[in-house]
C-alpha positions as CSV (number, residue, x, y, z in Angstrom):
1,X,7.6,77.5,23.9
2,X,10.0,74.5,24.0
3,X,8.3,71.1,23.3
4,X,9.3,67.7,24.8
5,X,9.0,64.6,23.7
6,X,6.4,62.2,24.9
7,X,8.2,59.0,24.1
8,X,11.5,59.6,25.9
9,X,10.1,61.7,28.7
10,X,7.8,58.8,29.2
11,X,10.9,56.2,29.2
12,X,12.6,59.1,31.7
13,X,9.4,58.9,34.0
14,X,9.7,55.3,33.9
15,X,13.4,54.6,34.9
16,X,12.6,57.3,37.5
17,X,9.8,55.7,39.0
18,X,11.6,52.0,39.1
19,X,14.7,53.7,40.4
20,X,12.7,55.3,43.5
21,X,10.6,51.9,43.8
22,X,14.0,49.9,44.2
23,X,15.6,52.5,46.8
24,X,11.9,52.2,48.9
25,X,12.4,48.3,48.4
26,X,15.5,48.2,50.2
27,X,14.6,50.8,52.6
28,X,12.2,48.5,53.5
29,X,14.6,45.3,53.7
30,X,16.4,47.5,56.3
31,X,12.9,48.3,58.4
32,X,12.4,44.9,58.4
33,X,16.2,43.8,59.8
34,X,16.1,46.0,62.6
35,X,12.2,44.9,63.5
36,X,13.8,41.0,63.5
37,X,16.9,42.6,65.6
38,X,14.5,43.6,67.9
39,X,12.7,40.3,68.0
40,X,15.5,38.7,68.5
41,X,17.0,40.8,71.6
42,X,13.8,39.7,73.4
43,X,14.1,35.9,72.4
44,X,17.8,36.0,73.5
45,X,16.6,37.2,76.8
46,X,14.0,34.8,77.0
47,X,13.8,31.1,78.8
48,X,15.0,28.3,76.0
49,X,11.6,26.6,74.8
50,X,11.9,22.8,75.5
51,X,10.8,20.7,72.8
52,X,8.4,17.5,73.3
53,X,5.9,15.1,72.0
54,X,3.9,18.2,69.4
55,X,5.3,19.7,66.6
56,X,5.9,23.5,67.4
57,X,4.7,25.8,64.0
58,X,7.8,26.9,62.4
59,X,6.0,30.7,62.6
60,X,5.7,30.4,66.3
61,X,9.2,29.2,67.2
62,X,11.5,30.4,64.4
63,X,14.4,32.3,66.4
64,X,13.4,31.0,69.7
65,X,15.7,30.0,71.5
66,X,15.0,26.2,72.5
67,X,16.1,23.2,74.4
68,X,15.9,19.6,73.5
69,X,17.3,16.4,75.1
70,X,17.9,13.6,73.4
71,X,20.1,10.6,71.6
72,X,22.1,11.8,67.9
73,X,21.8,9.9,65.1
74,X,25.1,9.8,63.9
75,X,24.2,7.2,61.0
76,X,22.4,9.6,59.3
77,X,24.8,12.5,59.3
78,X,24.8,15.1,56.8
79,X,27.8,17.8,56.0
80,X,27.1,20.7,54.2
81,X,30.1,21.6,52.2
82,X,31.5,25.2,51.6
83,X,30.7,26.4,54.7
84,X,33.5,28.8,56.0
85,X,34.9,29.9,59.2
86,X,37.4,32.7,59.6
87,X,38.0,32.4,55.5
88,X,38.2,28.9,56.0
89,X,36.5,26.3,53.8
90,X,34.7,23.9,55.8
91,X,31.5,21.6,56.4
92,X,28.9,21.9,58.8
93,X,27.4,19.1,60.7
94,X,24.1,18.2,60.5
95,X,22.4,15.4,62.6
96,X,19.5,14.2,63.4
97,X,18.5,13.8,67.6
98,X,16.2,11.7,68.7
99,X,13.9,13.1,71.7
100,X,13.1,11.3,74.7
101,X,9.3,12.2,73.9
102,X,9.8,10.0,70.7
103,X,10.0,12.7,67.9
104,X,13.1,14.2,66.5
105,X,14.8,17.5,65.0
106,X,17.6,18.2,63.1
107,X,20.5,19.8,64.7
108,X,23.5,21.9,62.9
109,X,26.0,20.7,65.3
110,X,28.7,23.2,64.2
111,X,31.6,23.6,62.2
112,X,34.7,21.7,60.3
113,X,37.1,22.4,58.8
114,X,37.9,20.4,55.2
115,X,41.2,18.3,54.5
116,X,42.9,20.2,51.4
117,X,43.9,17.2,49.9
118,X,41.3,15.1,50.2
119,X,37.4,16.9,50.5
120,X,36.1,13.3,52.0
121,X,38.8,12.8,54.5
122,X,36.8,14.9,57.3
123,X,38.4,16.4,60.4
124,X,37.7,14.6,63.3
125,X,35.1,15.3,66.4
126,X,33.3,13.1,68.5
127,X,29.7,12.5,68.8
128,X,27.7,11.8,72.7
129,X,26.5,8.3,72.9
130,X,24.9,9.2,75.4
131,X,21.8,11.6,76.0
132,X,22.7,14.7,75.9
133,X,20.8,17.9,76.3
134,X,21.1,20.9,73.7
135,X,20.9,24.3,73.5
136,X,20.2,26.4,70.3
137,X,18.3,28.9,67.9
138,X,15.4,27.7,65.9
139,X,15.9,28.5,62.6
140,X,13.9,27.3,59.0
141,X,16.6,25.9,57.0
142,X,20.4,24.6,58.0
143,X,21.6,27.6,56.0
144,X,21.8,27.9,51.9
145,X,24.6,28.2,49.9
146,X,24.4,28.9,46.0
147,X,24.2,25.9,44.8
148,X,24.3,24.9,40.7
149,X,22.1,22.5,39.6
150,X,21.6,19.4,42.1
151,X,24.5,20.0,43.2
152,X,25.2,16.5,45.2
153,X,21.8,16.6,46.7
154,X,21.3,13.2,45.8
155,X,20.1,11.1,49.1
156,X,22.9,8.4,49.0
157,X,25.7,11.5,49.1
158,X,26.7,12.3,53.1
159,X,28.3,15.6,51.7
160,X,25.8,17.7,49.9
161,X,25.7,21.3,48.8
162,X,22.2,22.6,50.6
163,X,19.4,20.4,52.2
164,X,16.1,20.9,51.8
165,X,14.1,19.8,55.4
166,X,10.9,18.6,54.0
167,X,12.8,16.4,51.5
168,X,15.6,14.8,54.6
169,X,12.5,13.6,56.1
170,X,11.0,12.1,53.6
171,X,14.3,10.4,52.8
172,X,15.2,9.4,56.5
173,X,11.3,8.4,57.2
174,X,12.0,10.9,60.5
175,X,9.3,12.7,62.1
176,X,11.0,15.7,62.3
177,X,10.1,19.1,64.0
178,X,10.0,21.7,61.1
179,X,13.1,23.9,62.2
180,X,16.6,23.3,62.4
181,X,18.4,24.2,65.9
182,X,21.3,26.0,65.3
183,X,23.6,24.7,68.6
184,X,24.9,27.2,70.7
185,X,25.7,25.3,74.3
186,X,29.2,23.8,74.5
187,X,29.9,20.1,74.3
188,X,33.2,18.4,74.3
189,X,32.9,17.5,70.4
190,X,35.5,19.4,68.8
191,X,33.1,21.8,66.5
192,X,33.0,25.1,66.1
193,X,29.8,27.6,66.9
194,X,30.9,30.7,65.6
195,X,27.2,31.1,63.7
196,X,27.3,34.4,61.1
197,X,25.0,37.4,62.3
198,X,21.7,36.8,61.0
199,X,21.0,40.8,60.4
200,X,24.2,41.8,58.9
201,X,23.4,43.8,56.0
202,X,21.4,47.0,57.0
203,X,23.8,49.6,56.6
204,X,24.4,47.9,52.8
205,X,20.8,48.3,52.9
206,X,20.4,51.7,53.4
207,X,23.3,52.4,51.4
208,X,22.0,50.1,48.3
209,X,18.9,52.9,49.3
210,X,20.6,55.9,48.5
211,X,22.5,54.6,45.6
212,X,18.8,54.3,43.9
213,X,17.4,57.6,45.0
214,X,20.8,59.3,43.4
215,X,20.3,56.8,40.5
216,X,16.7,58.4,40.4
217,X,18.0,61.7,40.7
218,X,20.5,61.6,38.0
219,X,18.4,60.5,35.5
220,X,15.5,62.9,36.0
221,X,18.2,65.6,35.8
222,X,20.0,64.1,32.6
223,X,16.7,63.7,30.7
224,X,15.6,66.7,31.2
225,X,18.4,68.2,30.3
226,X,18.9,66.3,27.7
227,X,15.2,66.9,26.2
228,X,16.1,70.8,27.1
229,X,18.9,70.7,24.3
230,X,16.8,68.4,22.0
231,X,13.4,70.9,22.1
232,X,16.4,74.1,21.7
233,X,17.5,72.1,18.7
234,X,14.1,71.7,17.1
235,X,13.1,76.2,17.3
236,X,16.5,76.6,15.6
């Protein structure tokens, strides 16, 4: 009777069992894409939410589609570098607007793109003085970029890597909502909206999926095959 060793056919079980976990894991990353896709098909269908006086909860809004009318604040701008459009490096534009009701929320305005020669010469647009009236997504965050260290975070710097909402209002003293609104309505301001696709992704995911269940596969095969030859070894 051929005998197999506990040790490595434990470490075999092991790697097996992390292997299927991680190929569930992004199965599941997939499930929950296309449950948000479906969310969002009904939001986009749906009358904008204006905003007012009360702060909406970020987990009733997020992805809403929303309105808000109001005066910007272009004093306390904010351009998120690295930000690309059609392979293009660029900034997005991130400005405060103050609401008739007296509150405010933070608006990603859109896209620019950034001077070669010089990163702080900025392309120019133009900014409503008066009230203007704006359409958009609600999301958590103005979007993340990897980001080392502070990476020019610091609350003096107009052009900053990533920016934490939470800490822009305690800097600006702003009672802001607790989303940012992605624009999507046209104004004469020379940005671009072309936002990236939220749910991009699942068929990576799903793919990602089966490379773990093969992964799985493979090594369950070539540890037992390779215990097979070890146990043959041993009755010789």
């Amino acid at each position: 009777m051929l005998k197999i060793r506990f040790w490595p056919f434990l470490a075999i079980l092991i790697a097996v069992a992390l292997a299927v976990r991680l190929g569930f894991w992004q199965r599941d990353r997939a499930h929950q894409k296309e449950a948000l896709a479906a969310q969002l098909m009904r939001y986009q269908n749906s009358t904008p939410t204006p905003l007012g006086a009360s702060r909406l909860p970020l987990e009733e809004i997020e992805y809403h589609r929303v309105r808000a009318r109001g005066r910007f604040m272009p004093e306390r701008v904010v351009y998120l570098d690295n930000r690309t459009y059609n392979a293009r490096p660029g900034f997005h534009v991130l400005m405060p607007l103050a609401l008739e009701e007296g509150t405010y929320v933070l608006v990603n305005r859109g896209w620019i793109p950034c001077n070669m020669q010089d990163r702080a010469v900025l392309a120019p647009y133009s900014t409503p003085t008066d009230k203007v009236e704006i359409e958009g997504i609600a999301r958590a965050d103005p979007g993340q970029a990897f980001e080392l260290g502070a990476g020019g975070s610091a609350a003096h710097l107009r052009i900053r890597q990533n920016l934490d909402l939470a800490a822009y209002q305690l800097e600006t003293g702003l009672p802001l909502q607790p989303f940012v609104i992605w624009q999507t309505n046209e104004i004469d301001d020379q940005l671009v909206r072309a936002w990236p696709n939220i749910l991009t992704g699942v068929e990576r995911n799903y793919g990602y999926m089966l490379q773990w269940w093969g992964i799985a596969a493979a090594i369950l095969l070539s540890g037992l095959y390779a215990a097979r030859r070890a146990a043959l070894s041993a009755v010789k």
